[in-house]
Phi, psi and omega in degrees: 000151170221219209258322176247006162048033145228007177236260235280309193252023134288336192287326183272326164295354170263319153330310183286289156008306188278000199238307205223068160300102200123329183287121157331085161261181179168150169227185209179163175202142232282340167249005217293172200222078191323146152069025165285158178258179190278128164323113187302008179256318182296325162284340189279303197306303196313308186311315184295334202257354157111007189269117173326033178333308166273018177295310177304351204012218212301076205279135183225138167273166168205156184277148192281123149261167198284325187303325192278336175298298199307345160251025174237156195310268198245163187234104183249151174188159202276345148256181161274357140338302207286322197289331203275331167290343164309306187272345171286312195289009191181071188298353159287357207254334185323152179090319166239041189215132169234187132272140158330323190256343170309285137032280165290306179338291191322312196252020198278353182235351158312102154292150196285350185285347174291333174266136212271154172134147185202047168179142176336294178317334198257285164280019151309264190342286187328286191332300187335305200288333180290312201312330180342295214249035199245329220273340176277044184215348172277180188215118180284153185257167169307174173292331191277354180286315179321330170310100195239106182320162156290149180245349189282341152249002157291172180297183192275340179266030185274345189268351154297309188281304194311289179310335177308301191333287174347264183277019154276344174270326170294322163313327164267345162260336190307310152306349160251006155263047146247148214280071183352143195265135167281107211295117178305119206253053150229058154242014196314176196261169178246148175319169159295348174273344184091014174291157122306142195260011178270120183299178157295102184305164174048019181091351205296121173299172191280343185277332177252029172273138188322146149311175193301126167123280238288130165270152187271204203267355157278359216274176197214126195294141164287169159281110158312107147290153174271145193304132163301148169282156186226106173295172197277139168323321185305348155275351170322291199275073196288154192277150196010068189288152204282167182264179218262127164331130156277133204264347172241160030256149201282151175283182144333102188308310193317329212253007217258301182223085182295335190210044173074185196297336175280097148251100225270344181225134139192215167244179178235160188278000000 
């Protein structure tokens, strides 16, 4: 999450995905402004870098609630500003809200065999339960490396550099919450003789089994999957979508979340 839920954490929630399929992602923002679409430059890059932006259809920002923190595994967000008004507001949370580059920091010497666990959720917890005790054992970089400006008033190649952050940081925790693919068992092994240990179907010996390719006098042709369809880009890109609040330089933790996280108004310069 970041501060108008249009740059940084749709880019990470389209990032995050690609690591966890099937996994319940979603990103907010601690000022969002419901129903905005993603900043269209940022959606233009993603598109360049080969990443499925329209796997997602209409993407709207929304504001972060406590109730929306409260039901997710983990909580990443791009400064230490967003996490720490997170963890004011909602003190339960503590433990499970980093920044993305924090994250990494934390898990940079993790392997996925460290972590416990055969479901996202699980391995969450697991990653979780290691971090503690990582941190009087790491050598910390300054603070502000945890950090990922707003790209919206800068030149264009800060919005190049945030996504490298983005997704460099996530390349390192993310492969340890995807879920080992569990090996299949007709993938069997071969003997100690170098035999294969898979009998002959249907009785057939193996010399008089079809060669590879060859279908035998049962065989059943396969089934074409069918090509997926790939919606169009085009809502990304609404005729003159307004342009996006800026999220940096971040106001003032006080002013951030005056009456906890539902602030249904306010304004953007």
């Amino acid at each position: 999450m970041c501060t108008a839920n249009l740059i940084r954490s749709p880019i990470a929630e389209v990032l995050t995905r690609q690591y966890l399929p099937g996994y319940p992602v979603g990103s907010a923002g601690l000022r969002a402004r419901a129903g905005l679409p993603i900043w269209p430059a940022a959606a233009v890059e993603l598109a360049r870098r080969g990443l499925p932006v329209p796997m997602y259809g209409v993407f709207r920002s929304r504001l972060l609630t406590r109730e929306l923190a409260g039901r997710a595994d983990l909580v990443l967000t791009a400064t230490r500003r967003h996490r720490d008004a997170v963890v004011a507001s909602s003190p339960s949370l503590l433990g499970r809200v980093f920044t993305w580059r924090e994250l990494a920091w934390l898990t940079s010497t993790l392997t996925p065999d460290d972590v416990a666990g055969t479901t996202v959720p699980d391995r969450i917890t697991g990653m979780l339960d290691l971090v503690p005790s990582r941190r009087g054992h790491l050598v910390a970089p300054p603070g502000d490396e945890f950090d990922i400006a707003d790209p919206v008033e800068g030149p264009e190649a800060l919005l190049f550099e945030i996504i490298d952050q983005i997704e460099a940081a996530l390349a390192a925790v993310m492969p340890l919450l995807a879920v080992p693919a569990v090996p299949s068992p007709s993938d069997g092994g071969e003997s100690d003789g170098g035999e294969s240990d898979a009998a002959p179907a249907d009785g057939v010996p193996a010399d008089e089994a079809p060669a590879d390719g060859a279908p035998g006098d049962d065989a059943v042709p396969p089934v074409e999957s069918p090509t997926p369809r790939t919606p169009s880009l085009s809502p990304l890109y609404e005729a003159s979508p307004p342009p996006p609040p800026a999220d940096d330089p971040e106001p003032p933790l006080s002013t951030l979340l005056p009456t906890g996280f539902a602030q249904e108004s306010y304004s953007h310069r």
